[in-house]
N, C-alpha and C positions, 0 to 999 in steps of 0.2 A: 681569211686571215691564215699565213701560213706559219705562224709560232705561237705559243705559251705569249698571253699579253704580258704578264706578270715580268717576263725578261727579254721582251722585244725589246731591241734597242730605239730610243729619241730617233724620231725622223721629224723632217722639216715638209709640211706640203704648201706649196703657194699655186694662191686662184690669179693668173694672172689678165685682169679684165683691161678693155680701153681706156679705162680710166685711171683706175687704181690697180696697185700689184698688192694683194694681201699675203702675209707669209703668217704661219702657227708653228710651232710645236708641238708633234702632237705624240701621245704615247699609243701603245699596245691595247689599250680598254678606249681608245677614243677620244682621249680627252684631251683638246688643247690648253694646255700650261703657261702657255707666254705668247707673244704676237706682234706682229710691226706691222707697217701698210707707210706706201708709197704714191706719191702720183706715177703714171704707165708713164714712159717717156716714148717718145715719138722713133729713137735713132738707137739701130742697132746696137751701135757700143756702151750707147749709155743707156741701154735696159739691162746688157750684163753686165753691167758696173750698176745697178740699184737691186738685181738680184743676188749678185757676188756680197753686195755691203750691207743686205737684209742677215744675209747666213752669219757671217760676221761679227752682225754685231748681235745673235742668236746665239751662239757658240761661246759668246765671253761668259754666258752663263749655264749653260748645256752643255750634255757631252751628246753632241749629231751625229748621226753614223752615216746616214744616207739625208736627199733631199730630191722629194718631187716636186714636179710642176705642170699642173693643170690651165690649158688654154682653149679657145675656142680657136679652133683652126684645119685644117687636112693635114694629118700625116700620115709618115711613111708606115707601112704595116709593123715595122720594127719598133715602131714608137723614139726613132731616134733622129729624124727630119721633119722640117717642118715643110710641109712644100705650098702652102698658102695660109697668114690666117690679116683675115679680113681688118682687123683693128690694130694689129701689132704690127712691126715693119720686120717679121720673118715670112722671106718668099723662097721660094724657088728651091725649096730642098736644103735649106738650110741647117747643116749640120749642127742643129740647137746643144743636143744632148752632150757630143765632142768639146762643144764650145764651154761648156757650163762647166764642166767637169771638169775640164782645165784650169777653168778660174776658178774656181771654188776649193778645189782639192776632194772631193768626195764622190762618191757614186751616185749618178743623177736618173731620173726615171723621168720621160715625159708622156701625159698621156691629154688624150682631149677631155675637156671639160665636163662634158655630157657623163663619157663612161665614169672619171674620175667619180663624179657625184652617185652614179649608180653603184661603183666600187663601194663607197662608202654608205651604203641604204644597205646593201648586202653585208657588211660587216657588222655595221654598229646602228643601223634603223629599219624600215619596215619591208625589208625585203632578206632579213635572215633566213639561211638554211630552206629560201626558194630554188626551185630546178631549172624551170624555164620561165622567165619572166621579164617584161621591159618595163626601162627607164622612160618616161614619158616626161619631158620639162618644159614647162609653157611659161615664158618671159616676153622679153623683145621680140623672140621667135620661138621657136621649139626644138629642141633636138632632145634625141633620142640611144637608150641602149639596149641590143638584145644578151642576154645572158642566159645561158645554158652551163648547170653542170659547173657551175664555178669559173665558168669560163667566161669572158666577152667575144662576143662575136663581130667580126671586126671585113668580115668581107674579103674577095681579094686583093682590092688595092686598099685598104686603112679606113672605106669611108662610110659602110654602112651601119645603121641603117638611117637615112635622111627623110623619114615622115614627112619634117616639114616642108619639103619640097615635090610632095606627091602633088600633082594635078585634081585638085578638085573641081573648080568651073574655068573651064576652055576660055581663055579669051579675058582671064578678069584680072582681077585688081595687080598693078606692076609687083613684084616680088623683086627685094634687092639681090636676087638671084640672078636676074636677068628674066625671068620668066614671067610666065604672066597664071592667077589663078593656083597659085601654091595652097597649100595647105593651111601654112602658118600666118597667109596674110586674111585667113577668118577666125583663125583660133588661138590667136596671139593675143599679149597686150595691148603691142599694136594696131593689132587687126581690130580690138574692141574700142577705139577711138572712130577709124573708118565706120563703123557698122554703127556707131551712133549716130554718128553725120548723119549716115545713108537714112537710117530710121527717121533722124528730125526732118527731110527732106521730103518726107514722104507723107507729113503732115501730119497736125494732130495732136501735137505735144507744146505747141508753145507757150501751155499756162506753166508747164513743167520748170523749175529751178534751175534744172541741167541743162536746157535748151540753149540759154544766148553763150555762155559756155561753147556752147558743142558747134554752133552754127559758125561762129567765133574761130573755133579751130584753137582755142585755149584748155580747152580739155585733155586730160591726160586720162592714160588706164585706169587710175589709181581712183581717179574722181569718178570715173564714169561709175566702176564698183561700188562708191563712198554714195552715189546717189540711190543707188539700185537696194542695196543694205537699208537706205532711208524710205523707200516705197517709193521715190521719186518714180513714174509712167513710163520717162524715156530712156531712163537710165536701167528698169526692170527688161523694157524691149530688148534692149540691146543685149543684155547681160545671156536673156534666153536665148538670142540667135546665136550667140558666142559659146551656151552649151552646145545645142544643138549641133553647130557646127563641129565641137571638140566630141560629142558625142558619133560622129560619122567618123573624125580618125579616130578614134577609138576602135570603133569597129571593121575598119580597114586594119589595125594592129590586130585585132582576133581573127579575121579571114586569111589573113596571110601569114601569123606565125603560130594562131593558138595558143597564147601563154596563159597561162595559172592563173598569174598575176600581172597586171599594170601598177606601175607606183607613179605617181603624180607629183611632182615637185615643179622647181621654178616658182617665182614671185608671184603666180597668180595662181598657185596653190591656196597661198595664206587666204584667199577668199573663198576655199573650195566649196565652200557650206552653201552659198549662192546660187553655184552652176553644175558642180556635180551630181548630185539627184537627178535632175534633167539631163544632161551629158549621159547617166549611166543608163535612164529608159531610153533613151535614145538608139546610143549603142546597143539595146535586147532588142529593136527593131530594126536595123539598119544591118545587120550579121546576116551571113547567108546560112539556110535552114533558121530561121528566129522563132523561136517557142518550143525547138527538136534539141537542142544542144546545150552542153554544158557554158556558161559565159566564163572570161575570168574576173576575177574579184579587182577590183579598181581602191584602191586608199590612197591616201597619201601620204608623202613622205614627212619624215621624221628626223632629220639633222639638220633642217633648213640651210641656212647659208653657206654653212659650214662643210656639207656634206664634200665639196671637191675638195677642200681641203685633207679634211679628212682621209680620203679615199685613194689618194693621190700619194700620202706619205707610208700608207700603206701598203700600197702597191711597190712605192720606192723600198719598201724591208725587202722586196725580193731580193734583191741586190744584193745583200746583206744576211741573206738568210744562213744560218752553216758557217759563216764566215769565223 
């Protein structure tokens, strides 16, 4: 946080998902005051005509200084094009940042989603007044931030760090990456729907409640958790390979950057009681030198949904800072 929250001026941050576009209000201590949400729209002019008319109609009752926006996507290291994002129809270096600021009248910040959320753990939840520490988010997929020193670390071209797309078994399950054997296709929500499949498959479980469910292919993340929480057999199998699994990138995150801290968010946080235990012995075995070296401490996050928003609007006082 770069001012006195006491006289930070109103910033606007919006999570803009494929579904829904959320926008908040949010002040200097964190706290969101007011709020809209939209459905995403498919076509470029009419997502900045539902982000232009979100501020808009924020501002008849606020006084706005700045406004960020958090998406999931690649951009330019400037943080001011958009050069691909998967669910939204900004491609090809899209001068987002230009475009917004022109319609809106204000100074715009964009940043991806991942860091946004971890901006906002470091300011207002459980990664305060950390030095070296990553963003770890397990949903759909995973993505991830590292930060040092106040800083994000952002790579040379805008796109690191990408966990989820590290190779962990050669040759497996398709990643909407194009890849095969990702990271995130075991240690996602996603990936926790395959890994029950694969488990009922492998016999054994069909007194289980979860099973026709799962075999069915009607099972979601959500349920597989909601079985696992109930003792259900195949819904605990699963849940443990799905540490296990998050517990090995874990400790690909300690071999390779050493941080302090890991913070845990994403939607399959809210279960973390389930799988991290397991996740975190895991990760004290799977680290190189294991039983010689300091670990880092694993929690979770603490602004839940909120956090890109959050983090996002904050980032947008740069702009603004001095001014």
């Amino acid at each position: 946080m770069l001012m006195d929250p006491a006289i930070a001026p109103l910033a606007v941050g919006f999570d803009i998902g494929g579904t829904n576009t959320r926008a908040g209000v949010v002040t200097g201590y964190g706290d969101i005051i007011d709020s809209r949400s939209t459905p995403t729209p498919e076509d470029v002019g009419e997502l900045t005509a539902a982000i232009t008319g979100l501020v808009a109609d924020l501002r008849r009752d606020h006084d706005i200084a700045t406004v960020g926006v958090a998406l999931a996507g690649f951009l330019d290291p400037a943080c001011e094009k958009v050069r691909f994002a998967p669910h939204l129809p900004w491609r090809n270096d899209a001068p987002v940042k230009a475009l917004l600021e022109s319609a809106i009248g204000l100074p715009v910040r964009l940043e991806h989603d991942a860091n946004a959320a971890a901006w906002g753990e470091y300011c207002f939840g459980s990664a305060k007044d950390a030095e070296t520490w990553v963003f770890f988010a397990v949903g759909t997929g995973i993505g991830a931030t590292l930060m040092h020193r106040g800083e994000i670390y952002r790579g040379s071209f805008g796109t690191a760090p990408e966990f989820g797309h590290l190779t962990v078994v050669p040759g497996g399950r398709v990643c909407s990456c194009g890849k095969h054997g990702c990271l995130e296709r075991y240690a996602s929500g996603t990936a926790l729907v395959d890994t029950a499949i694969e488990v009922a498959g492998a016999g054994g479980y069909r007194g289980c409640g979860l099973y026709r469910a799962v075999v069915d292919k009607r099972a979601s993340g959500h349920d597989v958790m909601a079985a696992a929480r109930s003792g259900d057999a195949l819904g605990v199998a699963a849940v443990d390979m799905f540490a296990d699994w998050l517990g090995k990138g874990l400790s690909i995150v300690a071999d390779v950057l050493d941080p302090k801290l890991i913070v845990l968010g994403g939607g399959v946080s809210n279960d973390a009681d389930l799988f991290l235990p397991r996740a975190r012995e895991t990760m004290s075995r799977e680290v190189v030198g294991a039983g010689y070296r300091p670990l880092p401490e694993v929690v979770c996050a603490e602004c839940g949904p909120e956090a890109g928003m959050l983090g996002v609007a904050d980032l947008a006082r740069e702009l603004v800072a001095g001014v």
